[in-house]
C-alpha positions in Angstrom: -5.8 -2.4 -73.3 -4.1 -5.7 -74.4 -1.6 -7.7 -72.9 1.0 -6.2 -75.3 0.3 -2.7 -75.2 -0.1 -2.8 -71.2 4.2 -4.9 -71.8 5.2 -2.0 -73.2 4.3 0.7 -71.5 6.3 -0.9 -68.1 9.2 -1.9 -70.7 10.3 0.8 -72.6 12.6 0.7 -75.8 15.9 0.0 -75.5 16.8 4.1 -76.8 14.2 5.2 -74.4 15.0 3.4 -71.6 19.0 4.9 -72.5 17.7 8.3 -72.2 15.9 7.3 -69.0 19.3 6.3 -67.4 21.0 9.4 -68.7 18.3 11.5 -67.1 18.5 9.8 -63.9 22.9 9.8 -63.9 22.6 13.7 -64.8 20.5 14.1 -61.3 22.5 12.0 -59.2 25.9 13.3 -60.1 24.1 16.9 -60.7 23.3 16.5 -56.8 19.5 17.6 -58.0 18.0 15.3 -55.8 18.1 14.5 -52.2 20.0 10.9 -51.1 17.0 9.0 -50.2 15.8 9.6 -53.6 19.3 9.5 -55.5 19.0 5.1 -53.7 15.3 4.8 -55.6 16.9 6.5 -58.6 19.5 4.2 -58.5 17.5 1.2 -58.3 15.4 2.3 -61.2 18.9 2.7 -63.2 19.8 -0.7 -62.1 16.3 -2.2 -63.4 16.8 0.0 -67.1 20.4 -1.3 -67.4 19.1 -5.1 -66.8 16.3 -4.1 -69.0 18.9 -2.8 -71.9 21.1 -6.0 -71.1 18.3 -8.4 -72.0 17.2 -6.3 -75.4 21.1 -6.6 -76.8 21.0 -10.1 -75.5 18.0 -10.7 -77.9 19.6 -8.7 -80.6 22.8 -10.5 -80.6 20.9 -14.0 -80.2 19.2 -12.7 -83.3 22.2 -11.7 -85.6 23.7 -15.3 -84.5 20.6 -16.9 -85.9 20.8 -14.6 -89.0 24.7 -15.4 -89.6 24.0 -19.3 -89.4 21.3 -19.2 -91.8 22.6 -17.3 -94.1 26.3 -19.7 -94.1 24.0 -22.6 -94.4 22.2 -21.1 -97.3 25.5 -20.1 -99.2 26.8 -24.1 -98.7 
């Protein structure tokens, strides 16, 4: 398995990892799950929503770079 492949199997998409969090906010408010595992759920949530943070970082970083090229090129 390469390098990239084994990336994003621990880092899903941004839409996946949003579903993820949904899942894991329907249990914990849904009381499915028991306290001590409603904390590591919560944790994993916490790492998705960083996760999901940097991916629109990216994004937005991206669009920036694609707005000032393309008001340079129209000059």
């Amino acid at each position: 398995m390469s390098a990239k492949q084994n990336n994003s199997i621990n880092k899903p998409s941004f839409e996946q990892a949003i579903k993820e969090l949904t899942q894991i906010v329907n249990k914990i408010e849904g009381g499915q799950t028991p306290l001590q595992d409603s904390l590591g759920q919560y944790e994993k949530g916490m790492a998705l929503i960083k996760h999901c943070r940097g991916i629109l970082e990216k994004a937005e970083k991206r669009i920036e770079k694609i707005a000032k090229e393309e008001k340079s090129e129209n000059r």
